[in-house]
C-alpha positions in Angstrom: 100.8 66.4 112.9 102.8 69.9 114.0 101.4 72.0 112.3 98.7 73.5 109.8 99.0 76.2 107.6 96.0 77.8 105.9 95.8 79.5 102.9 92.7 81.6 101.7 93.1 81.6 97.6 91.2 84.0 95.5 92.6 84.8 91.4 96.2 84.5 92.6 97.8 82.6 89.7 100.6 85.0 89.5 101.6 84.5 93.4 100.3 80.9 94.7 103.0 79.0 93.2 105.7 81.1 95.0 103.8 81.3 98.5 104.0 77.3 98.1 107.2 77.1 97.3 108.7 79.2 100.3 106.4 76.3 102.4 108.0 73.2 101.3 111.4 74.8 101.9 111.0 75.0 105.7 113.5 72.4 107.2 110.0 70.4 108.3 109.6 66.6 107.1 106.6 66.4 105.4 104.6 64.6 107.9 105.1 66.9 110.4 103.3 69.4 109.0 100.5 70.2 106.3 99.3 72.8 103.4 95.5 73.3 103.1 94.9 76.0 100.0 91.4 76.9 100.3 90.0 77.8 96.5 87.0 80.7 97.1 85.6 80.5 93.8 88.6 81.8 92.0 88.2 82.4 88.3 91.9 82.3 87.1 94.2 79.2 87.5 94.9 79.6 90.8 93.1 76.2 91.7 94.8 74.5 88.6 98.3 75.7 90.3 97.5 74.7 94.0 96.2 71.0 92.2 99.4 70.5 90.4 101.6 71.0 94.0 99.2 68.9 95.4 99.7 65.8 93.3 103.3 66.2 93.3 103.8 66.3 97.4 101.5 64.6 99.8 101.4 66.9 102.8 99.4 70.0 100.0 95.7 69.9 100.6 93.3 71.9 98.3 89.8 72.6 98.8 87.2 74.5 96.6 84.3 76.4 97.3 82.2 79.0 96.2 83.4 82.7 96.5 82.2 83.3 99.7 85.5 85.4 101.3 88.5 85.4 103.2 86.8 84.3 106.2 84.5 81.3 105.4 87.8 80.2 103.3 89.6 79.8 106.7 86.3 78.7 108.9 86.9 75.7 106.2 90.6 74.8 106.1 90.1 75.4 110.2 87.7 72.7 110.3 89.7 70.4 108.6 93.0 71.1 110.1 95.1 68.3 111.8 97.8 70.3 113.0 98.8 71.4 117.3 99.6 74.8 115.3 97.5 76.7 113.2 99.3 79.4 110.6 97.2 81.4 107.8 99.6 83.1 105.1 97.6 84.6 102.2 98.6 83.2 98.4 100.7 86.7 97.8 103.0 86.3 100.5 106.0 84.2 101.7 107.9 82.9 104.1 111.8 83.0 104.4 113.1 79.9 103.5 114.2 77.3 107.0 112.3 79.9 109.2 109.2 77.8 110.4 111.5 75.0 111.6 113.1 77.1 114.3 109.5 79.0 114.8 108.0 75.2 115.2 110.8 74.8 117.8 110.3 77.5 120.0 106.6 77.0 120.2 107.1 73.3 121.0 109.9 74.3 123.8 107.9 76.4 125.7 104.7 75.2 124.6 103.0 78.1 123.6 99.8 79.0 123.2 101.0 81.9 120.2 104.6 82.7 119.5 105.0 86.1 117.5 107.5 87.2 114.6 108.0 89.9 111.9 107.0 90.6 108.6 108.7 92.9 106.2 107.5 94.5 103.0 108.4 94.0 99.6 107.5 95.4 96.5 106.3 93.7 93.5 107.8 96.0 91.0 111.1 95.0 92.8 110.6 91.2 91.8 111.9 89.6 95.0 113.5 86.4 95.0 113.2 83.6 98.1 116.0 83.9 100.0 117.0 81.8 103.3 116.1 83.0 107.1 119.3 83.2 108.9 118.8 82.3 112.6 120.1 85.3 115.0 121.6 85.3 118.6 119.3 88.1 119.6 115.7 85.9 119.5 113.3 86.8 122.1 111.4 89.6 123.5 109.8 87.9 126.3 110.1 84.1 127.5 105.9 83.3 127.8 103.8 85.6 129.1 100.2 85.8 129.2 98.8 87.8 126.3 97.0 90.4 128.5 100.7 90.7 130.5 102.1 91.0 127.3 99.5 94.3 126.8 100.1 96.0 129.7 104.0 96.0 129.5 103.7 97.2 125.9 106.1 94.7 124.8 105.0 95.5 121.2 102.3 96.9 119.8 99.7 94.4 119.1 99.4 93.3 115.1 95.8 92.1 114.4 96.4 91.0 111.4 96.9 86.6 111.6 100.1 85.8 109.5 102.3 87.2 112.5 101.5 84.4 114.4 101.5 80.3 115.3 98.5 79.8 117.2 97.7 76.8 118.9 94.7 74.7 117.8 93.6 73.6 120.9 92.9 77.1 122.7 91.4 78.0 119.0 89.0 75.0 119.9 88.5 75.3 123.4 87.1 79.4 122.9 85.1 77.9 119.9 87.0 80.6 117.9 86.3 81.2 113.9 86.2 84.0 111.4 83.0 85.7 111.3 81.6 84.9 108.0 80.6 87.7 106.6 83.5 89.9 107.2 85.4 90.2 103.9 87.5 93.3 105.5 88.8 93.8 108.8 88.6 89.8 109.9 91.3 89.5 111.4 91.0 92.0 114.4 88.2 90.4 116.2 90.1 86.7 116.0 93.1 87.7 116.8 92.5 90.0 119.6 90.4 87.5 121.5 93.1 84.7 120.8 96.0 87.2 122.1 94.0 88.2 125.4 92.9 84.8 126.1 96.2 83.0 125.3 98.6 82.2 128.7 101.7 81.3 127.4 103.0 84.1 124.4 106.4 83.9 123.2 107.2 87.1 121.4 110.2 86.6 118.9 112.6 89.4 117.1 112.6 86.8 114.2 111.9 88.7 110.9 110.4 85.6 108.8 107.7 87.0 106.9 107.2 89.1 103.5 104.3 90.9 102.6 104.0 91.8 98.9 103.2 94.9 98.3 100.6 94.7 94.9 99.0 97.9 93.0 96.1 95.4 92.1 95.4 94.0 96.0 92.1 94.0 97.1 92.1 97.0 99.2 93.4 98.8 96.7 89.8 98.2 94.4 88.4 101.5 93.6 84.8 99.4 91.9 82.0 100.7 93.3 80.5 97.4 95.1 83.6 96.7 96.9 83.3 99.6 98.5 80.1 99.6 99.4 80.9 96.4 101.2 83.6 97.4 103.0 82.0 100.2 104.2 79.6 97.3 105.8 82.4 95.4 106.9 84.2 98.2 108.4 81.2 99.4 110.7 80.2 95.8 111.5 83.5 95.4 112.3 84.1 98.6 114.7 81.0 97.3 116.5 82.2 93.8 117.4 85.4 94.7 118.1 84.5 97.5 120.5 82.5 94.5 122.4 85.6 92.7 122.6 87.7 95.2 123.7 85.6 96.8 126.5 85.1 92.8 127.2 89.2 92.6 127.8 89.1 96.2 129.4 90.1 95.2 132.9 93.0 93.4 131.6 94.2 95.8 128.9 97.1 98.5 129.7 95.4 101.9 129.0 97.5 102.1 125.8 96.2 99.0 124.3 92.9 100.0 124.6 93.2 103.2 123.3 94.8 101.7 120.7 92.4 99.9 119.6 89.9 102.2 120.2 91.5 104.5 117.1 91.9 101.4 115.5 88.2 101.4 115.1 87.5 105.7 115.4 89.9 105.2 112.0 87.6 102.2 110.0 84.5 105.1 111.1 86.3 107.7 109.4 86.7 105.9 105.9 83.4 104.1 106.5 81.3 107.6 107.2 83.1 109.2 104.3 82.6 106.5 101.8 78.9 106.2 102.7 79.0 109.6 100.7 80.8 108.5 98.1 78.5 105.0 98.0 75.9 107.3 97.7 74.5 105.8 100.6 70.8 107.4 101.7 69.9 109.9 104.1 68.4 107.5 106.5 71.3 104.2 106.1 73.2 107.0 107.7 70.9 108.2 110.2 70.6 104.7 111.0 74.0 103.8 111.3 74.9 106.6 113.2 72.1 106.0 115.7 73.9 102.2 116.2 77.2 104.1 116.9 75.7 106.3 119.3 74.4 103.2 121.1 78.2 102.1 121.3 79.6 105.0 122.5 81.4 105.5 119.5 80.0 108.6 118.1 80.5 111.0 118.0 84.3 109.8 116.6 86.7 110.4 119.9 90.5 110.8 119.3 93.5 108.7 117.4 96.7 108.2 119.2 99.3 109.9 117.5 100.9 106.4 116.7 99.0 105.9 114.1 99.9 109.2 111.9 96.6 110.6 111.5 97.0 114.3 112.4 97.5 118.3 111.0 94.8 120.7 109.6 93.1 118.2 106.9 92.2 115.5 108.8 91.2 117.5 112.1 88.4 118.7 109.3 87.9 116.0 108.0 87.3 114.1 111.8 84.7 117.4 112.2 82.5 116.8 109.6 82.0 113.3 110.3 81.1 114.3 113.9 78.2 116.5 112.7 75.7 114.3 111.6 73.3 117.2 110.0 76.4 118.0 107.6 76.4 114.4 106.5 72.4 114.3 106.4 72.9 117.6 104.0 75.5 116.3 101.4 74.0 112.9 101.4 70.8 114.4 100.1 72.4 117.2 98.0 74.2 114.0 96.7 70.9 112.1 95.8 69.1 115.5 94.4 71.9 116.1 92.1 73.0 113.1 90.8 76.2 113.6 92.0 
């Protein structure tokens, strides 16, 4: 078996058919690679759906399990993958049409231990069809490259998130690498930044294969209460580890790639600090988590390249109030005395 791809599936009736589709239109015989949908508790017929493909082609795997998240739902269809590449997709998204075949090909050539592409937006409103990948002259960036090599050249800037890349099982195996299961939010960054800086052979493509659905109803779009309340947890649970990690990987990191990642994370303790507010979140939750921040070195909140966009009069405020922790201990009480 080639290779595995993984797909996390949570009340996406409306999008799982599609994503499948664009899979079994890869240029692959169908024992050279295999589909695991991983159902996490969905209420909707999103299991129903990914049951149907599954009787009618033999390489479609489906699994079900309580709603647990994003992350256990990948630990699982990682445990029971076969393939000598892994690939996660979520349900939303899909692939161009006869792209993976010549993505397959190049990470079988130079037997790599990732290969990279590109992903493009799309709107939902916009009802986009599947069309075919078209292969281009103009392929590669780099011919492979250790990941940290591929850092400090700033070859590209390093996406966290998992559906740019092929990964190979084995190195996934031989770091003992999963998910951490109780992220919901922000998984990806602490997988896929140990994977990049401990993979030796990355092939970094130009090929533009992958379309990410833009949806008014995603989940990080949910303005309920309780899912913000746990990704606020998420987010500061996940600033933590990943700041481990990346002053783990500082010695082989360009400076640029570690400050960038470092305002990756001042950026999750922004929204997370702010929201606490908002959560109502007590007086001492903040004290608290502030006091594990401190511990980190990452408070009080340093400064965020310019590559990300956050700048100007509003959010140079915004960045001061979070740095004064009486001002916070203030509005979190005047929040609790006044019901607001």
């Amino acid at each position: 078996m080639k290779l595995s791809i993984i797909i996390p599936t949570y009340n996406v009736q409306d999008y799982i058919g599609k994503c499948l589709d664009s899979l079994l239109l890869q240029g692959l015989s169908h024992e050279d690679y295999e589909i695991i949908v991983v159902n996490d508790g969905s209420t909707d017929k999103s299991l129903q759906i990914a049951q149907a493909y599954e009787s009618k082609y033999e390489n479609i795997r489906t699994l079900s399990q309580d709603n647990q998240g994003i992350s256990v739902a990948r630990n699982a269809g990682l445990e029971i993958a076969k393939g000598e590449y892994i690939y996660f997709i979520d349900p939303d998204d899909y692939l161009l049409t006869n792209s993976l075949v010549h993505i397959l090909g190049i990470a079988e050539k130079y037997n790599a231990d990732i290969v990279s592409f590109r992903s493009e937006n799309v709107n939902e409103d916009d009802n986009p069809k599947l069309t075919e990948f078209v292969m281009d002259n103009e392929v590669f960036i780099s011919s492979p490259i250790s990941g940290s090599e591929v850092d400090k050249r700033d070859l590209f800037p390093l996406m966290m998130t998992a559906w740019f890349y092929f990964m190979k099982r084995d190195l996934l195996t031989r770091l003992n690498l999963t998910y951490v299961p109780e992220l919901r939010y922000c998984e990806d960054t602490p997988f896929t930044l140990t994977v990049f800086m401990e993979a030796q052979r990355v092939v970094i493509t130009k090929l533009c294969i992958h379309r990410y659905l833009v949806r008014s109803n995603s989940v990080l779009r949910n303005k309920d209460f309780s899912h913000k309340k746990i990704m606020v947890d998420n987010y500061i649970k996940a600033s933590l580890l990943v700041n481990e990690i990346n002053e783990k990987y500082c010695p082989c990191r360009s400076e640029k790639g570690y400050k960038r990642e470092k305002s990756r994370i001042y950026i999750w303790l922004l929204y997370s600090l702010m929201n606490m507010l908002k959560i109502h979140e007590s007086p001492s939750n903040i004290s608290s988590t502030i006091k594990k921040l401190r511990k980190a070195n990452l408070y009080p909140i340093g400064d965020i390249s310019p590559e990300f966009g956050y700048s100007g009069a509003k959010f140079n405020m915004l960045k001061w109030i979070c740095n004064q922790q009486w001002l916070l201990i203030i509005a979190s009480c005047l929040i609790s005395l006044f019901k607001i």
